[in-house]
Structures are given as structure tokens and as C-alpha cells.
C-alpha positions, 0 to 999 in steps of 0.5 A, spaced: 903 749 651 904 746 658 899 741 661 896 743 666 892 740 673 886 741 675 883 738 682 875 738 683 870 735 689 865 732 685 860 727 687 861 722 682 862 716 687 862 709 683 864 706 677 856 708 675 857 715 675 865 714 672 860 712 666 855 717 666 861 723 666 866 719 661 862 721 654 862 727 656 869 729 659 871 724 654 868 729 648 871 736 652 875 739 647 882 741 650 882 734 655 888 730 655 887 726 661 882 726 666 880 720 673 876 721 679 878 718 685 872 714 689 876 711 694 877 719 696 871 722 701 871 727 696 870 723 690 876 728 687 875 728 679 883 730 677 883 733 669 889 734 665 889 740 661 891 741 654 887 747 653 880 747 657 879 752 663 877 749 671 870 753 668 870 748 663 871 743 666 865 745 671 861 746 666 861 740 662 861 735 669 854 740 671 852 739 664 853 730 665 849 732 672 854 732 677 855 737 682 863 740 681 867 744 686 875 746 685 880 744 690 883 749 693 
């Protein structure tokens, strides 16, 4: 199956916040690579899919507390 690339504006926007997300995008199933961009005003959180869905990826950012919009 073919990696693909996600991009969301996020509010995760310090190195605190990376840490507060990283268990939980660390343990998605279906996520090879992810990173969020603080420098970037619109904190953006760039995932690489090894099978989850831009839904899931939303769901489990919520689910750490952080408010996640898709790029488009």
C-alpha cells in the first residue's frame, strides 16, 4: 500500500504540546511518520499514513486534547 500525506492546522504550538500528543500519535495504528511544525503560524501536524484515515488522525489529536483542522 502506498504512504500517503496528511497536513492539519493544529494548536499544538511548543515542544510541551509535541509531548502531550506523541503517546498518542506514537501508538495510532496505521502511522509511519508524523511532525508538527511550531515555527509555522498554523502549528501544522504533517502525518505519514501507513493506513490510518485524515479522520483518524483527527480523532486521536482530539482525543490527546488539541483542536485539528485538515489543510486544504
Amino acid at each position: 500500500m502506498e504512504t500517503q500525506t496528511f497536513q492539519f492546522k493544529t494548536n499544538i504550538n511548543c515542544s510541551g504540546c509535541v509531548a502531550s500528543v506523541k503517546p498518542f500519535l506514537d501508538q495510532a495504528d496505521g502511522l509511519c511518520h508524523w511532525e508538527v511544525n511550531t515555527t509555522d503560524k498554523d502549528k501544522v501536524l504533517t502525518v505519514s499514513s501507513d493506513g490510518i484515515t485524515g479522520q483518524q488522525v483527527i480523532e486521536t489529536v482530539q482525543k490527546a486534547g488539541f483542536n485539528i483542522v485538515p489543510l486544504t
